[in-house]
N, C-alpha and C positions, 0 to 999 in steps of 0.2 A: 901295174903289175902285169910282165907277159907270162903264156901259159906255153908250152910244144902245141904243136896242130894237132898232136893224138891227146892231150890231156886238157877235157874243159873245165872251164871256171867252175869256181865253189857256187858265185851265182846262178851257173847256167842250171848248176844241177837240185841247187837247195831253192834258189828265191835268194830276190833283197830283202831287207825290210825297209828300203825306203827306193822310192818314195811309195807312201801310204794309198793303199787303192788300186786301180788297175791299169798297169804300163802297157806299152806294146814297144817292147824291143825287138827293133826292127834286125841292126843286125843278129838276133839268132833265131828271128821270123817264131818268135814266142813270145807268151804273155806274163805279168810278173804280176803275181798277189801277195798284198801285204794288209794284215788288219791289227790293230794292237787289241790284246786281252791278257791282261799282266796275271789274273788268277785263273783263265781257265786249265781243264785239264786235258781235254781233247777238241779238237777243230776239224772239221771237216770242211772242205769248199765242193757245192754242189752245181754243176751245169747242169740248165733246161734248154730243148729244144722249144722251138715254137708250137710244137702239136702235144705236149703234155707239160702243164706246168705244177702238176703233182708225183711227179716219177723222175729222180736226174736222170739224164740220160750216161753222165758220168759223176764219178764221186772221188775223192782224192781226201783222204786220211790222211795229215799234218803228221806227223814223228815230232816232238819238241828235241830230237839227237840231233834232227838235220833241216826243219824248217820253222824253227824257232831258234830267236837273235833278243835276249833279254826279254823285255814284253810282248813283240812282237810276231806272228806266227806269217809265213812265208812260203810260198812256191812258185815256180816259175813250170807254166806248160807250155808247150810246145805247139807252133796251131794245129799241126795233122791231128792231134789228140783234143783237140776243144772240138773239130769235127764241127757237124750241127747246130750243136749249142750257141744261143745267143742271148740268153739270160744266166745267172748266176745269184748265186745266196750262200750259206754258212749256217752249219749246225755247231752247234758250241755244247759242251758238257765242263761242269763245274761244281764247287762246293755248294748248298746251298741252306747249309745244319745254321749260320748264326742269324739269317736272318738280314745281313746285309749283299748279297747275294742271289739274284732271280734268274740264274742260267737253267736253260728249258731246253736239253738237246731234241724236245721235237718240234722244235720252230726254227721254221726257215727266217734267217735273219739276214736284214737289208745290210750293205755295207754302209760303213756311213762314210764313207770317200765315193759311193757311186755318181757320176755324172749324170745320169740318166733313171729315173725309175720307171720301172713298168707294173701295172698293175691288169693283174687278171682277170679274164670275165667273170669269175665267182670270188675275186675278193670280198674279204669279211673281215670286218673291223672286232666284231664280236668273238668272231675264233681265236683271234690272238690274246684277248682278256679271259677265257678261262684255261685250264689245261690241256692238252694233248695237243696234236699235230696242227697246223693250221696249212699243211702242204695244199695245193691247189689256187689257197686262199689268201696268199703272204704276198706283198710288193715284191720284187726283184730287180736284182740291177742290172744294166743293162750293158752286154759286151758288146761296144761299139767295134767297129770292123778300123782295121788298119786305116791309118787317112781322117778317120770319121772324125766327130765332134771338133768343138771350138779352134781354131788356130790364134795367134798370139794378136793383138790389135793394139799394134804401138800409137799408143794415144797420148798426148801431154793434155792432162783434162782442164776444161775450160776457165774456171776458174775467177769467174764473173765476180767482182767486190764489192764498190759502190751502186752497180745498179741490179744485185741481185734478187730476184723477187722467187721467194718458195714456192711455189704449188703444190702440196701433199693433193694427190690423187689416188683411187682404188683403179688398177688397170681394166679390170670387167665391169665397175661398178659405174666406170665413167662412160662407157662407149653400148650397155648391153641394153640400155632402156631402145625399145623399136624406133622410138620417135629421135634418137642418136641422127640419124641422117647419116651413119654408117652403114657398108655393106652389110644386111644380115649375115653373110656366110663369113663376115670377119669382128662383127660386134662384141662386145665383149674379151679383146684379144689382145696381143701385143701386138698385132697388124692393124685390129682398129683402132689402136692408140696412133699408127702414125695416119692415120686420116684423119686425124684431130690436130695435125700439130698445125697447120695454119689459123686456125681458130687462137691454138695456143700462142702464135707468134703475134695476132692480132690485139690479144687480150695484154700481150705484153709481160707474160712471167718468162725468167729467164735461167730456175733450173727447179726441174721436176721429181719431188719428192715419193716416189711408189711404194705404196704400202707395200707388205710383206710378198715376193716373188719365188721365197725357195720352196719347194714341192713339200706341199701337204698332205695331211690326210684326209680324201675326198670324203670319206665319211665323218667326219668329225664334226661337223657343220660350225666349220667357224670360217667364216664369210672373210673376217677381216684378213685371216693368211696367221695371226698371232700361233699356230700350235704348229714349228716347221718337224717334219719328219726327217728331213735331210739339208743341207750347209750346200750344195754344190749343184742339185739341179734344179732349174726353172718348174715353176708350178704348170702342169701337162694342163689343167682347163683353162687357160690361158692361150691358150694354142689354136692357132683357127683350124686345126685338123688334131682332137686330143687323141686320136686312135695311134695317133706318129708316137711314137718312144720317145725321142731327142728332142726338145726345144729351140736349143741353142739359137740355130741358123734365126728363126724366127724373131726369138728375143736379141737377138746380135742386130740384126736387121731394124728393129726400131732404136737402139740404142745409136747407129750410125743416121737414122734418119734425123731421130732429135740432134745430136752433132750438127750434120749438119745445116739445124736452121740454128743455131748459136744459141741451145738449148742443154744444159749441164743435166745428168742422168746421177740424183743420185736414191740408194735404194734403201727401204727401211729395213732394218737384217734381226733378227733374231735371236741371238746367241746365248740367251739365259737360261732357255728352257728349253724339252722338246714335246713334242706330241704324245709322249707314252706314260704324263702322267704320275700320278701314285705306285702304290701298292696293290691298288685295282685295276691300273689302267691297263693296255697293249705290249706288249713283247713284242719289238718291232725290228729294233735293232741296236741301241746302245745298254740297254739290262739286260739282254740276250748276252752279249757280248762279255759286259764287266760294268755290272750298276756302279761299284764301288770308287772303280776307276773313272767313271767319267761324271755321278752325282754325288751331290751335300746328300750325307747319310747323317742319319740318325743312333743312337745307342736301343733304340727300342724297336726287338722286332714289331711290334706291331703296329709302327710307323714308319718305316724303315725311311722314307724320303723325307728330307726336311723342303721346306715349300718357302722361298724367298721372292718368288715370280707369282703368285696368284695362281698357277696352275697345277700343281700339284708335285713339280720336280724343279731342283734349278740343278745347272749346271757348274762343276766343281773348275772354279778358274784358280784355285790353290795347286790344280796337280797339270802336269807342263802337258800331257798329252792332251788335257781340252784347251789350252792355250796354243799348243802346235796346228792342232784341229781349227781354231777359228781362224791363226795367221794365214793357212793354208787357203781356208775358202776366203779369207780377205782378198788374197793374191791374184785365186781363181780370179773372183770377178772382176779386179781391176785387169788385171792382162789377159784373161781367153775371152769374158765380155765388155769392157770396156766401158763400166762403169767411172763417174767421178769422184763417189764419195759413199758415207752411206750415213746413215741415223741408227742408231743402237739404242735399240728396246730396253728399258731399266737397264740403263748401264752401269748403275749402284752396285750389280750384284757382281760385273767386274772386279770388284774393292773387294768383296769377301773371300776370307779365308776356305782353306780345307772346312774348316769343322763349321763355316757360318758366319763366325765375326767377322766384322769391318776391319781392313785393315786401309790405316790411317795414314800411315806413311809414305810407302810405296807399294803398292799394288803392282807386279811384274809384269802384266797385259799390258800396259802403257809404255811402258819403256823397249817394249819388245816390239809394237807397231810404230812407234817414234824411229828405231832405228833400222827400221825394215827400209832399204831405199823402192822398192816396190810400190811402198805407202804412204810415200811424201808427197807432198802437195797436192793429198786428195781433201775432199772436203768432209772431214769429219763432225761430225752431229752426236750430242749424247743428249739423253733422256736422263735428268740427273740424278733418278730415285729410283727405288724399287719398291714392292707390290707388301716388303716385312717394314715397313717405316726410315729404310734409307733415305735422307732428304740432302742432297751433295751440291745443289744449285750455287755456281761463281766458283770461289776460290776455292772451295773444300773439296770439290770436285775434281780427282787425279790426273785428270788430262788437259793437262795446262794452254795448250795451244787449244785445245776443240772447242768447238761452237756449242752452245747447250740449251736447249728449248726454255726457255724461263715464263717457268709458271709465276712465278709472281708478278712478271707483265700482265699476262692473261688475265688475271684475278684482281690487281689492284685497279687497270684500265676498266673492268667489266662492273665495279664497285663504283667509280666515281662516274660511268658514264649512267648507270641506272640512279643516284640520286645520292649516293651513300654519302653522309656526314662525316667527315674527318681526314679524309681522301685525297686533300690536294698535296700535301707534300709527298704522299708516295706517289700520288701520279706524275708528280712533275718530276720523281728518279727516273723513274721510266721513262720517262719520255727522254731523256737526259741521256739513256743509253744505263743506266742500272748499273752505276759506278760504286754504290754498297755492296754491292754482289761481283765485282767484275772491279777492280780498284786498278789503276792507272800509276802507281807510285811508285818509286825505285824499285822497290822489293818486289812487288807483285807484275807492273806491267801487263796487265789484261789489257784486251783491243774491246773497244764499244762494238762491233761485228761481232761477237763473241755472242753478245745475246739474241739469240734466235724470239723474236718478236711475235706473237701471237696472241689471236682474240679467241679461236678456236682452231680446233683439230679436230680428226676422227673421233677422238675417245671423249665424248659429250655430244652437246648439243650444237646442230649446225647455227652458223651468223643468224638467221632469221629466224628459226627458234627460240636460240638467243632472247630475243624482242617479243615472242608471241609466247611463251611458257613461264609460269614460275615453276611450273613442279614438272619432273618426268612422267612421262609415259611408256612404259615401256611393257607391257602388258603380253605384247606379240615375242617379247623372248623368253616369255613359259616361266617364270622366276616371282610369278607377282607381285610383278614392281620392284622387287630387292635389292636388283641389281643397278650397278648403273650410280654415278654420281649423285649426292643428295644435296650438296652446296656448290652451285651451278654459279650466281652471285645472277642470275638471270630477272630479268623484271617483262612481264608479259603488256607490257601498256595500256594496263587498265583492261584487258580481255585476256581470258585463258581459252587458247587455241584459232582454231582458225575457220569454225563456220560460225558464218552469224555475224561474222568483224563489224562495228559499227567501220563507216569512212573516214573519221577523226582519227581513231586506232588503228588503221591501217596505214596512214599519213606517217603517224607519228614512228609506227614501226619502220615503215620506208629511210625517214629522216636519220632514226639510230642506225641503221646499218651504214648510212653513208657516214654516221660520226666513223665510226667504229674504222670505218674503210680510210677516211682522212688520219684519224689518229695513226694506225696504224704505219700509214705512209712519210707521215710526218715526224717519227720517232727514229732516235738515232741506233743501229743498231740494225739487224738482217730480219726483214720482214718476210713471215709466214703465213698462208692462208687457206683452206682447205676448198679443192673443187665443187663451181657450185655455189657459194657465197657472193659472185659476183652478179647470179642471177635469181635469192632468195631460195637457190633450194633447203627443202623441208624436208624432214625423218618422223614427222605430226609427233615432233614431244619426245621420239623416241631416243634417249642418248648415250643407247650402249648397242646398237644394234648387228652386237657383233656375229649377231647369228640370223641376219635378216639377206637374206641372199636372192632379193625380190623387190619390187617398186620403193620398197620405203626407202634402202640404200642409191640403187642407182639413178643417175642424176637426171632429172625430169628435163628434156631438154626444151621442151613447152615453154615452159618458165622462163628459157632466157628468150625465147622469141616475146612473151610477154612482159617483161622487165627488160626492155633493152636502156629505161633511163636509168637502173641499176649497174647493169652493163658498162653503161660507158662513164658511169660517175666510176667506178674500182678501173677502166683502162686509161682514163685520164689521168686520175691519181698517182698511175705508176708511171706513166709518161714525164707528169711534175716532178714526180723523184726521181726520177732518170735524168732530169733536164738541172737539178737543182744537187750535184754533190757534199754541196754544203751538207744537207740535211744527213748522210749516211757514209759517217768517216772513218775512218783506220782509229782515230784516237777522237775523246768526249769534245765537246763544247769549246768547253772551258769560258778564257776572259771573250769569247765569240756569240754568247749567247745573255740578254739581259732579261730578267723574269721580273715582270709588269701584273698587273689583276684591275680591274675595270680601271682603276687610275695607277701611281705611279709607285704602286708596291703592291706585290704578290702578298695575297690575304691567305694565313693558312690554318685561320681562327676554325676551330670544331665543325659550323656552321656554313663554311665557305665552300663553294660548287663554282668554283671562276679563275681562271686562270690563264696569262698573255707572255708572251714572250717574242721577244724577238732575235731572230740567230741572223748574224753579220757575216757576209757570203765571201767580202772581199779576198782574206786567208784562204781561200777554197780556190779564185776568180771564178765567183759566184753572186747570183743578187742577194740581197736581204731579204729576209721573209718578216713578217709580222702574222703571229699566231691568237688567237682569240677565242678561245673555250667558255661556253657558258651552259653546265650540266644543271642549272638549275632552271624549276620548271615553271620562269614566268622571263621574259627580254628584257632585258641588261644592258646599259649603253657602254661602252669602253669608251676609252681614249688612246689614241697611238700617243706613243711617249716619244716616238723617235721622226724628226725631219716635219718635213710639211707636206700637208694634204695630198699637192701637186706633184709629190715624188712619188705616191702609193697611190697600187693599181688592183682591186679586189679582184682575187682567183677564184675563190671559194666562197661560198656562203649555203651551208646544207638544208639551208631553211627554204630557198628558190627552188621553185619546179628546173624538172631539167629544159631544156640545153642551162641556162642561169645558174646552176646549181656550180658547176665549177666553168670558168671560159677562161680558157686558155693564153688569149689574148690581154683580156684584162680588162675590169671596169674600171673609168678616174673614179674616184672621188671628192668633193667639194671641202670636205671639213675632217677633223681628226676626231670627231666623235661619230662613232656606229652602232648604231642599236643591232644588237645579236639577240636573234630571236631565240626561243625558252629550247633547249635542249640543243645545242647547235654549234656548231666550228667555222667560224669565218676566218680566212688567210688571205694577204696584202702580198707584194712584192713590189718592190725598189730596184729598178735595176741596178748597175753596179756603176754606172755612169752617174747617178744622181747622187748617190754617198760620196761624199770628198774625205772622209775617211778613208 
């Protein structure tokens, strides 16, 4: 549409309403705000200078005649008139008689499209959970200057298949312990995360899994990042200078560093819940705005939030403006930082309606990032339940193509490897690639990569734990003991904790992490493992310590100088599975895989802890492998069912100190029987020259 030169645009003079947040159009050297609040009645947009962030320096009073566009409220200023100012916030007035509605025109409210938060030296978490003003003491967003923040980072993301190995790491939690061998002035940071990535490239994982990165509420004390305040900007104590406003550069900057050593960035995101809570919680920026609009509400004022995330608010993916809102920050970080993929926090609650139900069908979030080309060929991750008893794990779960953490790996592996009777036919699904869960058949067509393979994650008890606890500890998160998993499936080896270890129990503990580390590697399907497991670090028992923002969380780097034969048992292993595609394919087994038990049938009797197979590498141009499990607690003789002695060459055997414990190269062996000692995983390999198969 053209205009005369004496007559401006409806936008120059009113605002757009899209896009959502804050533009800088350049040709009319002005800025454009847009915030959606479908019920409010009046909107204010307030600018602060830097020298008072209790007083706007300007205010600008919305008309819904001329800057408002259906839900959305709208203006466009001009810079000579933004002047000084280079923070900004939003007063909102609104109904507030039934109860599902907490609009507070004296609270400065954050945008939730801001890029940038700032927070003030007297911010107070406290002020915004009761009534009156919380001016002074509110976040604000931050007016980036013409030019500023992220530019577009055309990336085709990496995209690693067969020899993908997860790392879930905490970005401060990995680099802040002093003994890091990181710069102090950059510890704890997304700068000292890229002083880590040669370790990282040595260790052999090849894409990094980052807990929660979107900006918090630094008072909130949750450690792990789980309560986001905002969708769009990087967490400021992450920053190796958090006084700076902006992230981005910083976070851009290691996200190009990992790229460049052939390391895939993908990010764990948030999207169900936010930081403000209940009915008690903070007035921060989306209840301010329009609780109704953007959360599961209730019929009853005196509950007004319904709680399907475990924190006290979920987010309403039945109504399109919090679906707009997540495609939006999807977008963000794929193209302004240049992430690969992400992991979604209870993604169950995706599937819920407006009012709470599942919806079973189609849930619109899914079909909305499927046909985003934006968001193709990233590497999507779902967590396939939520905190109200959503359980979505494999086919039931709406997002047909995603990858999905599968807890019943976790659980069923952690049962059969601690001694659990009746164990072996769901251990050998899983191993199999969990084709009950993920079916491979005309109709369904799942990929064995589909299930994200794991022994443990942040949310429990670390690998070594794992082996040294039967029961939690978690005492240091002020809940005593409450909190925190209570079926772990964990077995302590005969000692609870870690002073006092007899030497036998500390063998034996060493032994199960390296099962757990082989199992893992040897299962078909995208193997996960959390930082710190490759060198026994400990959280002493504690397996929720989501509010532990001190030694117990961050990773004792001591430990890997003292476990280095730990070390190189998990870098070898993923060497073996990088070297052996067979084992981690696009599609299961199938007729390539034969399942053996100390002789020449898989025992899957009540009583049985033993179990062999062998997978045929040829279909791959691949060796043979021959597998040998024996979870039970006295040595076991197998027999190889397949070939002669002379063709098999021992890689593995968990029971041998290290270097012995895996060699690369390969033992002969004389006979096709081998005694496997009591708790332990021996593996074989036939090259592919010797099978005339």
């Amino acid at each position: 549409m053209s205009t005369s030169p004496t007559q401006p645009s409806w936008n120059a003079t009113e605002g757009s309403p899209a896009p959502l947040g804050v533009t800088w159009v350049e040709s009319e050297n002005a800025v454009n705000f847009a915030v959606y609040s479908a019920h409010a009645e009046c909107v204010a947009l307030l600018l602060f200078t830097d020298t008072d962030y209790s007083h706007p320096a300007s205010a600008f009073h919305l008309d819904y005649l001329r800057n408002k566009s259906g839900p959305v409220w709208h203006c466009r200023i001009p810079i000579a008139q933004i002047g000084e100012a280079q923070y900004y916030a939003y007063s909102v007035a609104g109904p507030n008689s039934d109860g599902r509605h907490t609009f507070d025109p004296q609270k400065l409210l954050l945008d939730p499209y801001a890029r940038c938060v700032f927070f003030p030296p007297s911010f107070d978490r406290n002020v915004a959970m009761r009534e009156g003003s919380n001016a002074g003491k509110a976040p604000l967003g931050v007016l980036l200057k013409p030019g500023a923040g992220p530019g577009w980072k055309p990336h085709t993301p990496l995209g690693h298949q067969s020899d993908a190995i997860i790392y879930e790491l905490h970005v401060k939690g990995f680099t802040k312990n002093p003994n890091s061998g990181v710069d102090p002035g950059r510890a704890g940071t997304y700068a000292g995360l890229i002083e880590k990535i040669p370790y990282l490239k040595d260790l052999g994982v090849t894409v990094v899994e980052l807990m929660p990165v979107f900006q918090r509420d630094p008072q909130e004390a949750n450690y792990w990042g789980y309560m986001p305040l905002n969708f769009f900007a990087p967490h400021h104590e992450y920053a190796s200078d958090p006084q700076m406003y902006c992230h981005h550069g910083e976070f851009g900057a290691m996200v190009d560093a990992l790229h460049e050593a052939d390391i895939e960035v993908v990010i764990d995101v948030v999207y169900n819940h936010t930081a403000e809570s209940d009915a008690r919680g903070p007035i921060y920026s989306f209840k301010g705005f329009d609780s109704e609009a953007y959360y599961v509400m209730s019929s009853d004022p005196a509950n007004p939030f319904l709680d399907f995330s475990g924190t006290g608010n979920t987010l309403n993916f039945g109504r399109p403006q919090v679906r707009q809102m997540v495609l939006d920050s999807l977008r963000y970080w794929r193209l302004r930082m240049g992430v690969d993929g992400f992991r979604f926090d209870l993604a169950s609650i995706f599937s819920r309606n407006r009012d709470g139900s599942l919806n079973w069908s189609d849930p619109p979030i899914f079909s909305e990032i499927a046909s985003d080309p934006a968001l193709r060929n990233l590497r999507l991750i779902a967590e396939p339940w939520d905190a109200a008893g959503a359980y979505q794990l494999g086919r039931v779960f709406p997002g047909i193509t995603w990858l999905q953490w599968n807890g019943r790996f976790r659980d069923d592996v952690r049962r059969f490897v601690r001694g659990d009777s009746g164990m072996v036919e769901n251990f050998l699904r899983r191993m199999y690639g969990s084709d009950d869960f993920f079916p491979d058949d005309r109709e369904n067509a799942y990929h064995a990569y589909q299930s994200v393979n794991f022994i443990d994650s942040h949310d429990g008890f670390t690998l070594y734990d794992l082996v040294s606890y039967n029961q939690k500890h978690n005492e240091a998160n002020g809940h005593n003991n409450t909190d925190g998993m209570d079926d772990n499936y964990s077995w302590n080896c005969g000692f609870e904790g870690d002073e006092g270890v007899p030497p036998a129990v500390l063998a034996l503990r060493r032994r199960q992490v390296k099962n757990y580390c082989a199992l893992l590697m040897l299962a078909n399907g995208t193997p996960m493992f959390r930082a710190g497991d490759e060198f026994l670090q400990t959280q002493r028992g504690n397996n929720n310590p989501y509010n532990q923002d001190n030694e117990i969380s961050w990773l004792d780097w001591d430990r890997c100088r003292s476990n280095q034969d730990i070390f190189r048992f998990f870098k070898e292993m993923i060497v073996f599975r990088k070297a052996h595609p067979s084992l981690s394919r696009s599609r299961f087994w199938r007729e390539d895989v034969r399942w053996y038990g100390i002789g020449n049938a898989a025992d899957f009797s009540y009583d049985s802890h033993t179990l062999a197979y062998c997978l045929l590498g040829k279909s791959q141009g691949d060796d043979d492998l021959y597998v040998m499990v024996n979870a039970y607690w006295e040595p076991l003789t197998f027999t190889i069912q397949e070939g002669t002695a002379r063709e098999w060459r021992r890689v593995v055997d968990t029971t041998l100190p290290s270097p012995d414990d895996i060699t690369p190269a390969g033992v002969p062996i004389r006979r096709l029987q081998y005694r496997v000692g009591p708790r332990s995983v021996v593996v074989f390999v036939r090259s592919r020259s010797a099978n005339p198969r």
